[in-house]
C-alpha positions in Angstrom: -5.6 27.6 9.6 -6.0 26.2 6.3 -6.0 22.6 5.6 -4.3 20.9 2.2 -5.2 17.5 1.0 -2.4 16.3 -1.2 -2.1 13.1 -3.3 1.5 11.5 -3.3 3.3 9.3 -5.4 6.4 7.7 -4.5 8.9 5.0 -4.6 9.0 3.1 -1.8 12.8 1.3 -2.3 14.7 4.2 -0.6 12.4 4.8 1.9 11.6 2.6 5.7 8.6 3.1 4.9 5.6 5.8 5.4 5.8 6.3 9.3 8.1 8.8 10.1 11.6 7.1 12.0 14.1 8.9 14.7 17.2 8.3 12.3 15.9 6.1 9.1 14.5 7.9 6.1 10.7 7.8 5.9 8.3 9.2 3.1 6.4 11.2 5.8 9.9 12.9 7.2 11.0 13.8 3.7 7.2 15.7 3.0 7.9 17.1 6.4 11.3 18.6 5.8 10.0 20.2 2.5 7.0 21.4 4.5 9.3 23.0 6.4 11.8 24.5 3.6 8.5 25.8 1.9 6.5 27.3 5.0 8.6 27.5 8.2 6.4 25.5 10.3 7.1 22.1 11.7 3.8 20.7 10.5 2.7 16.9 10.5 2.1 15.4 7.5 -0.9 12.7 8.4 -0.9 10.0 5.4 -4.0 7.4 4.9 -2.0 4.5 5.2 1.4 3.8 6.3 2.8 1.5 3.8 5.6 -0.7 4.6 9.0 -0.3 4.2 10.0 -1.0 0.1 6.1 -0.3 -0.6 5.1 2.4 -3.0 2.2 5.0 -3.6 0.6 5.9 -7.1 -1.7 7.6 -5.1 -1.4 8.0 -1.0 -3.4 10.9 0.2 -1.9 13.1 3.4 -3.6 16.2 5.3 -1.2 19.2 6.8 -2.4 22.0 8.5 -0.6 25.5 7.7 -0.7 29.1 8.9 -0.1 30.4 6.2 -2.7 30.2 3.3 -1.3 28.9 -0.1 -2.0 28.7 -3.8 -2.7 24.9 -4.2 -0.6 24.9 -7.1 2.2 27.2 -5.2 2.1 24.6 -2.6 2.5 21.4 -5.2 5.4 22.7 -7.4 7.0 24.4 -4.1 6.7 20.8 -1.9 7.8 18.9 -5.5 10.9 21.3 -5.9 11.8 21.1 -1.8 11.1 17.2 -1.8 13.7 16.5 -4.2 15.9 14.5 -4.1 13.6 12.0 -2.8 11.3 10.0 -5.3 8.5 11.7 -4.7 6.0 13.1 -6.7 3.0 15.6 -5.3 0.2 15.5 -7.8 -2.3 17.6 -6.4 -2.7 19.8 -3.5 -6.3 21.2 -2.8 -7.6 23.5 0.5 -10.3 20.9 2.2 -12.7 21.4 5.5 -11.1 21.0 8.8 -13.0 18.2 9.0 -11.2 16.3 6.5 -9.2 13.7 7.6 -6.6 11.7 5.3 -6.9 8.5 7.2 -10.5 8.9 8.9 -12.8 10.1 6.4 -11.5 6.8 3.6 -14.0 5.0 2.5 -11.7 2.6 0.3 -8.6 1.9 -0.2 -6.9 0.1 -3.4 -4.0 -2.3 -3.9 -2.2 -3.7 -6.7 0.2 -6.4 -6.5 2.4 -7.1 -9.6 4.0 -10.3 -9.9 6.8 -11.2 -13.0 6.0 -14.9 -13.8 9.2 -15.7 -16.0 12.5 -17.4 -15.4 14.8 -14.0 -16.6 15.9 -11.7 -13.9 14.5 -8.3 -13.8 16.6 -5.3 -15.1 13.6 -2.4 -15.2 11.7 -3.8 -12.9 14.4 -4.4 -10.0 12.5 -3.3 -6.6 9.0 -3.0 -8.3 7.6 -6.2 -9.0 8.1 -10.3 -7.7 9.8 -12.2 -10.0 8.1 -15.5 -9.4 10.3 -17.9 -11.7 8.3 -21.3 -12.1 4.8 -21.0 -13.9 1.7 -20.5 -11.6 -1.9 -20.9 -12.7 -3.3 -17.6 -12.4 -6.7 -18.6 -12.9 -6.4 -21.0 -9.9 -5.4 -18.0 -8.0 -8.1 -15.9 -9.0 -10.3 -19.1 -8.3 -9.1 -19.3 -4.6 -9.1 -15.5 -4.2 -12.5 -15.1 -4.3 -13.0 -17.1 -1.0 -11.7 -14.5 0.6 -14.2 -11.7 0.0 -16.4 -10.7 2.6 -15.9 -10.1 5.8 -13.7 -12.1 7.8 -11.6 -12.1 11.0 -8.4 -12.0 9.0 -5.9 -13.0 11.9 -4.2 -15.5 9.5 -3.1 -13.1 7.3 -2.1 -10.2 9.7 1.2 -9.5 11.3 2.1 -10.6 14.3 2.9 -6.7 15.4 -0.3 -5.1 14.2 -1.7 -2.7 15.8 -5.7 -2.7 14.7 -8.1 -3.4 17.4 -9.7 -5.9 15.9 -8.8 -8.5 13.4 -12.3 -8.2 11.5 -12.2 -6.5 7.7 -14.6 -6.6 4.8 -12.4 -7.3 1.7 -14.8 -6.0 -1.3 -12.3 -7.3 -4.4 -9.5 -9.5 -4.6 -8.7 -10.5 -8.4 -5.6 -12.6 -10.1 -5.2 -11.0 -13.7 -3.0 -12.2 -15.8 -1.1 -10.2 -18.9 1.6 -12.6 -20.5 4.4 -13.3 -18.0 2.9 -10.1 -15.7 0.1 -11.1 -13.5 -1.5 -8.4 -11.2 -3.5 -8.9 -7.6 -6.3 -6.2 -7.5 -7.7 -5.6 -4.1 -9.5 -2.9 -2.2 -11.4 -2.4 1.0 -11.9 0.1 3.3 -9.0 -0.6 5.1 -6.5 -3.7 5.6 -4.3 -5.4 8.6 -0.9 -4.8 9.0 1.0 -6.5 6.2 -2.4 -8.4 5.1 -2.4 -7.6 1.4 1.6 -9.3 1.4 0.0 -12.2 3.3 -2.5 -12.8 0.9 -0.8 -13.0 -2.2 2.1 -15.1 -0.7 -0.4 -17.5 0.3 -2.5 -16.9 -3.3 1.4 -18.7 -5.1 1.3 -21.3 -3.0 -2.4 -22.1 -4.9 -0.6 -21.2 -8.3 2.4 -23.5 -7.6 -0.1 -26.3 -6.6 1.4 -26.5 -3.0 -2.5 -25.9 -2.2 -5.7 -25.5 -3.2 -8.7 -22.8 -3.5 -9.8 -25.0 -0.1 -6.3 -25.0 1.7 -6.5 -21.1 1.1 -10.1 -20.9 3.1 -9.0 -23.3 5.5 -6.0 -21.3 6.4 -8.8 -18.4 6.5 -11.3 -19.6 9.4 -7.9 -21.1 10.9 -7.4 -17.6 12.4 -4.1 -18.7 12.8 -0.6 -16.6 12.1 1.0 -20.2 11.5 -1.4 -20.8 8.9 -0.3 -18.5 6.7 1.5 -19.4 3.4 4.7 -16.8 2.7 4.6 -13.1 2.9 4.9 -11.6 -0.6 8.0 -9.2 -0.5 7.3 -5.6 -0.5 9.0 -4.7 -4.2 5.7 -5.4 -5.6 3.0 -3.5 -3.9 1.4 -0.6 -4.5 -1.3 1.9 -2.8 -2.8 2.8 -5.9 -5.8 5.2 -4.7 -7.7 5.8 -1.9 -11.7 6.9 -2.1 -13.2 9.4 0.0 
């Protein structure tokens, strides 16, 4: 029984997010359903993260196991032309070892965060980015960012419904750039808490409004503390850009 890797794109506004839901629509039902149309077989689509609901993918990876043996290119422009309506895109698919595993055999996973500092609504970017009106000091944020690398028990910053067994994750980048009135949170890791990457940037504009500073965000850190957390960032603005095997 072959086994196809495929790398996803998507947007995330339609969609309850990756996991797939009894009545809601879900990126992982909608791959699923063209699966289906394409091969026949009620196969499970396994993803390597299940973003949130109104979170998008330049580059989510998924595993499915089929019967029947496909052209890699057959089975990308056959899942793209079933998929649709849906906006989703499948890049690439490839045949991989059995031993391949989209969410097991990660070795890092990368996030970017894009934030709209300006006081004009968004037209374009409606759904994609976090208008942030009042000017923040993104240099302050990148500042206070950086006590965050390492590993750390991240409680603070994790949901209250998460689902991890333990709190504990080694955060290898977490940068504030700034372009004009765009300003982008880089972050990877091997893998993040529930809703972490949303905690950390809501609490990063609390340090670029001045409500805190760089030492506020590591005391709310070793707090270990839900109720320390600043805001959670809304999901418009996050992406799962690529994931490293």
């Amino acid at each position: 029984m072959p086994r196809y890797k495929l790398t996803i794109e998507y947007d995330g506004k339609p969609f309850y997010g990756w996991q797939l839901q009894e009545t809601l629509p879900s990126v992982q039902g909608a791959l699923e359903a063209a699966v289906k149309a394409i091969s026949g077989e009620n196969a499970r689509v396994h993803g390597a993260g299940r973003t949130d609901a109104g979170v998008h993918a330049l580059g989510q990876v998924a595993h499915v196991d089929l019967m029947k043996e496909f052209q890699p290119g057959r089975l990308r422009d056959g899942l793209n032309a079933h998929v649709r309506p849906h906006p989703i895109g499948i890049l690439s698919a490839e045949i991989v070892p059995e031993t391949f595993e989209a969410r097991f055999s990660a070795i890092k996973r990368h996030y970017r965060y894009r934030i709209v500092n300006r006081r004009s609504n968004l037209a374009i970017d409606v759904g994609h980015a976090w208008r942030v009106p009042l000017r923040i000091d993104s240099d302050r944020m990148h500042e206070a960012a950086q006590r965050l690398l390492g590993k750390h028990d991240f409680t603070t910053f994790r949901d209250m419904d998460c689902q991890a067994k333990s709190p504990e994750k080694t955060l290898d980048q977490l940068d504030v750039i700034r372009n004009g009135d765009e300003i982008d949170v880089i972050t990877s890791a091997r893998s993040f808490l529930h809703s972490q990457v949303r905690s950390m940037v809501g609490s990063l504009i609390w340090v670029g409004q001045g409500r805190w500073t760089p030492g506020d965000l590591a005391a709310a850190l070793t707090a270990r503390n839900r109720a320390a957390c600043g805001p959670v960032a809304p999901p418009d603005g996050l992406y799962l850009v690529r994931v490293d095997y």
